[in-house]
C-alpha positions in Angstrom: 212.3 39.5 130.0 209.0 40.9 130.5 206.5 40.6 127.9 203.3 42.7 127.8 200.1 41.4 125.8 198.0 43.8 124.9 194.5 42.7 123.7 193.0 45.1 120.8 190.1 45.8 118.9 188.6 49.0 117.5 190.7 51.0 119.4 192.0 53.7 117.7 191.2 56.7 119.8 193.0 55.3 123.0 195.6 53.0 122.2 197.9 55.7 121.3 197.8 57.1 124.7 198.0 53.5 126.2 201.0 52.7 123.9 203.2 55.7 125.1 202.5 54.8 128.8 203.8 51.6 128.3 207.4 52.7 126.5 207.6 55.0 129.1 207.6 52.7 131.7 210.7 53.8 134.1 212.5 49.9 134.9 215.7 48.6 133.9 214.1 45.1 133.0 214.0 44.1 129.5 210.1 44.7 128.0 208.7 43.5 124.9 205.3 44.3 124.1 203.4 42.2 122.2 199.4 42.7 120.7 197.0 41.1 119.2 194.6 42.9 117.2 191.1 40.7 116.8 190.2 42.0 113.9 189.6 45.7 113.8 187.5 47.6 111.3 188.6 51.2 112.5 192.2 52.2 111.8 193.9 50.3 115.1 196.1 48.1 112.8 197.4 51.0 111.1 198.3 52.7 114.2 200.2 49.4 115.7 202.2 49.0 112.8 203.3 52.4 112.7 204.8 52.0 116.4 206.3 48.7 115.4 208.2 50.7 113.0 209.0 53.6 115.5 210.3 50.9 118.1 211.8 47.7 116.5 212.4 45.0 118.7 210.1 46.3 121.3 206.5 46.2 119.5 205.4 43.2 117.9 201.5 43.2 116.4 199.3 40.8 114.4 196.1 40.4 113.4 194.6 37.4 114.7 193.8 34.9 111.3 190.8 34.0 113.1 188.9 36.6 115.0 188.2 35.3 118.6 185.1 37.5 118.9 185.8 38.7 123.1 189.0 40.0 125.1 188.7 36.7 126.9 189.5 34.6 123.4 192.0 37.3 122.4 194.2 37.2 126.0 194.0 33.5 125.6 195.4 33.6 122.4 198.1 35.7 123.6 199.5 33.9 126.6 199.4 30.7 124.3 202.0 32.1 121.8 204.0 33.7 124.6 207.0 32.0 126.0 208.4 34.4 128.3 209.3 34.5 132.1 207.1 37.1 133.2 203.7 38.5 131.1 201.3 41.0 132.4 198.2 41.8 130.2 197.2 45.1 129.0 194.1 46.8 127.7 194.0 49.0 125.0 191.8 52.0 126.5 194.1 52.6 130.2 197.1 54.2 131.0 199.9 52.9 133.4 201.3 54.6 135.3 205.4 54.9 135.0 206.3 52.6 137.9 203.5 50.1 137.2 206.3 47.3 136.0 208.7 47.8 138.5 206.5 47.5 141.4 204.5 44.7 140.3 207.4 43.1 139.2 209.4 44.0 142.7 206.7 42.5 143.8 206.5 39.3 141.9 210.1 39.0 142.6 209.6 39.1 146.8 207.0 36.1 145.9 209.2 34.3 144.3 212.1 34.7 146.7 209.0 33.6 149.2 207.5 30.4 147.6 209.8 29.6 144.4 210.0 30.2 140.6 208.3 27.0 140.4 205.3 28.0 142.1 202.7 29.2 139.8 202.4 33.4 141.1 200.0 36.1 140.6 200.3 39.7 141.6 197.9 42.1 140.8 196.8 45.8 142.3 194.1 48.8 142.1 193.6 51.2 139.8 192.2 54.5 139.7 188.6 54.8 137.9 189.1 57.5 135.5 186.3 58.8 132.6 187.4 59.3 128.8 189.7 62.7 129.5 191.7 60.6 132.4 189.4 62.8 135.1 189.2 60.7 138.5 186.0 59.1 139.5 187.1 56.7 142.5 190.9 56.7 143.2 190.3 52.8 144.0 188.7 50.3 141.8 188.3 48.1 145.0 186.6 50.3 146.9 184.1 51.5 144.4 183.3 48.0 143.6 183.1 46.9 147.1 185.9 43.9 146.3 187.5 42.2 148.8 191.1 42.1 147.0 193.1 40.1 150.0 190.3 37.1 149.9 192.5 35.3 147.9 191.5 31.4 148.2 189.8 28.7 145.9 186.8 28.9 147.8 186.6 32.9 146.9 186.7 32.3 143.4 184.9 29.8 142.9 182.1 33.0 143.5 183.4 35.8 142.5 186.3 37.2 140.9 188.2 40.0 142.4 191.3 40.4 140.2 191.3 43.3 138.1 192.6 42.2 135.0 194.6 45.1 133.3 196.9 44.9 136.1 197.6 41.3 136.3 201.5 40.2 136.1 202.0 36.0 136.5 205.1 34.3 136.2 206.4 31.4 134.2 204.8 28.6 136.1 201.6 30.2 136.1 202.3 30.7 132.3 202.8 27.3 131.7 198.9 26.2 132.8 197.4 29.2 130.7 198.2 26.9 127.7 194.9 25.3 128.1 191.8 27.4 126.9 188.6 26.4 128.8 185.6 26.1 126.6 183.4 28.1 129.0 184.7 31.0 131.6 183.6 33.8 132.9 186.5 35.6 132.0 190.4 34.9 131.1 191.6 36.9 134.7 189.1 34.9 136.5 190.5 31.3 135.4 193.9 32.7 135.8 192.5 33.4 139.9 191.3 30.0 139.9 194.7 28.5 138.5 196.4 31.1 140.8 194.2 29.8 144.1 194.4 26.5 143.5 198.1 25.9 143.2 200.4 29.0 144.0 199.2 31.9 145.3 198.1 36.0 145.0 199.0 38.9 145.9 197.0 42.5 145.7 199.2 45.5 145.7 197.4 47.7 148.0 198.0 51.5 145.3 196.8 52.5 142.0 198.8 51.2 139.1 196.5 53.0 136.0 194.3 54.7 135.5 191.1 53.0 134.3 189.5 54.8 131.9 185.4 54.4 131.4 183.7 55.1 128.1 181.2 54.2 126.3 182.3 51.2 124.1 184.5 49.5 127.1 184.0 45.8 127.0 184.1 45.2 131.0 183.2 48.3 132.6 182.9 49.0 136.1 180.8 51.2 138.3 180.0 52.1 142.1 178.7 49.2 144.2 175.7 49.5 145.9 174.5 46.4 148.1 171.1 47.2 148.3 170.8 48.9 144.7 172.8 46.1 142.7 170.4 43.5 144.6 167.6 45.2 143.6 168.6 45.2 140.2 170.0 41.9 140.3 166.3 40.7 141.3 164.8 42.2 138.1 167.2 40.4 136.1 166.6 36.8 137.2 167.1 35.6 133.9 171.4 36.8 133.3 171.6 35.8 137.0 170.7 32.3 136.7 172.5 32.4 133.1 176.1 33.6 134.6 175.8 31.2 137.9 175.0 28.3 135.0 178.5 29.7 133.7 180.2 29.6 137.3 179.3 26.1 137.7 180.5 25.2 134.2 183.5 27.0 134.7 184.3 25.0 138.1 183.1 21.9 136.2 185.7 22.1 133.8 188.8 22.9 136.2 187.9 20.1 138.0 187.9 17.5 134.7 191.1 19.0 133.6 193.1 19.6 136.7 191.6 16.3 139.0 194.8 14.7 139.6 196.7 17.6 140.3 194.4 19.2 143.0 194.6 18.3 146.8 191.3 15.8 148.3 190.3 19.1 150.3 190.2 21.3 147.1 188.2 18.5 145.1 185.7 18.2 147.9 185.5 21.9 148.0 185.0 21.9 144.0 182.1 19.3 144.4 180.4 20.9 147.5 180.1 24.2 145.2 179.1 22.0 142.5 176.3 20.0 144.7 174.3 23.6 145.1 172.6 23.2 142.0 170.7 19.8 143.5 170.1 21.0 146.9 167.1 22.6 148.6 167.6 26.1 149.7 168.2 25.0 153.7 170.9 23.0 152.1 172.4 25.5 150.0 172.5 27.9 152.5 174.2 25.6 154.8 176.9 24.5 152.5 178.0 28.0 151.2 178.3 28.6 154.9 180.6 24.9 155.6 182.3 25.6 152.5 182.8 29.2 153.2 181.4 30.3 149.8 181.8 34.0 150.6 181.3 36.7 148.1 183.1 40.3 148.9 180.3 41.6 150.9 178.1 39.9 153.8 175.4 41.4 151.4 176.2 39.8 148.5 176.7 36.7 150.2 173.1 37.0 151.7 172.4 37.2 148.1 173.7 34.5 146.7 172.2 32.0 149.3 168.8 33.0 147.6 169.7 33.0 143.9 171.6 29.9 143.7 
């Protein structure tokens, strides 16, 4: 079975829309959807349960006894009460398209026929960038952001984080280490790339799955990448850039306490070399995000990030 968790909160004036693209979904697979609403003040619970009623057996909802506050704590939440073979995580403001489960999941399946069930998988893909009435901005997510989807290894994301969350799909071995919530992340999809890098592996399907709709009370939005402009702007903001890299190094300072002993001498040096940047002079930084092959998405942004570290 496939199991979708849906993360919600104050959501009423999408999550209708979002719900019906789900049911629709055109594969012969057994789906259960399952969401967690964090607490909502507007009339989202109401909604939820009267689709749980529609659809029995497909729809399950709570409200979380303990609000988690983000999307992050909520998805956590989610994937630790899920048992399931296959779970791919859902916002509450897209909508799918009608093949989105049946090609990720023919996907996941090639994977698995590749490397093993045991092999902890992730497949993810693009998405169109739509505003509130579902009109196109970009037709790719990757593109507009300037992402580098098919940079797929540890050393990528332990930098940057190019897996677009909403249409993330991971199998049960990959499940199975989700179980553990970090205290500090950037976000849920990007420990999940980390988990992913580090000991299976990723795959980017190369097509729109969803549309990805932008409006004004999104919690991650996206917009058009600009190297020179988002530098600019990143200069002016010195203060959330040093705050978020203090956050990337706390992040890769907790995977390496808690997974040690299960990562390879080569991936532990790799995590320490990252680590060591915060000590070193700039000459030194710059070297070792070049021997380490710290590379964000863009030559740019790379460039960057020698001189913000």
């Amino acid at each position: 079975m496939i199991t979708i968790a849906l993360a919600a909160y104050n959501g009423e004036k999408y999550i209708e829309e979002q719900l019906d693209s789900l049911i629709e979904q055109d594969i012969d697979e057994d789906l259960s959807i399952v969401v967690a609403d964090d607490g909502s003040a507007d009339k989202t619970f109401g909604i939820l349960c009267d689709y749980v009623e529609r659809y029995p057996g497909l729809i399950n909802a709570a409200v979380n006894e303990v609000p988690t506050g983000s999307a992050k704590g909520n998805f956590f939440g989610l994937l630790r009460s899920i048992d399931d073979d296959y779970v791919m995580l859902c916002d509450q403001d897209d909508v799918w398209n009608a093949d989105k489960v049946r090609v990720t999941f023919e996907r996941m399946k090639k994977l698995e026929a590749k490397y093993g069930k045991d092999t902890p998988l992730l497949v993810f893909g693009d998405v169109e960038v739509v505003d509130e009435g579902l009109n196109v901005i970009s037709e790719s997510m990757a593109r507009y952001q300037k992402t580098a989807p098919h940079h797929n290894g540890l050393n990528h994301y332990l930098v940057q984080n190019n897996i677009i969350g909403c249409t993330v799909m991971i199998n049960r071995a990959l499940l199975n280490y989700t179980k553990y919530e970090p205290k500090v992340c950037m976000m849920h999809d990007w420990w999940l790339g980390l988990l992913a890098s580090a000991f299976g592996h990723i795959s980017f399907i190369d097509r729109p799955l969803m549309k990805y709709r932008q409006h004004g009370n999104n919690q991650m939005g996206t917009r058009a990448a600009s190297d020179a402009s988002q530098y600019i702007e990143r200069l002016s903001k010195g203060e959330e850039v040093r705050r978020n890299y203090d956050i990337m190094f706390r992040q890769a300072e907790l995977f390496l306490e808690r997974y040690e002993n299960e990562l390879s001498s080569e991936q532990i040096n790799l995590i320490k070399g990252f680590l060591s940047l915060r000590q070193s002079s700039r000459i030194k930084k710059i070297y070792k995000i070049f021997k380490y092959r710290l590379f964000k998405s863009t030559w740019f942004w790379t460039l960057g990030q020698c001189f913000s570290i």
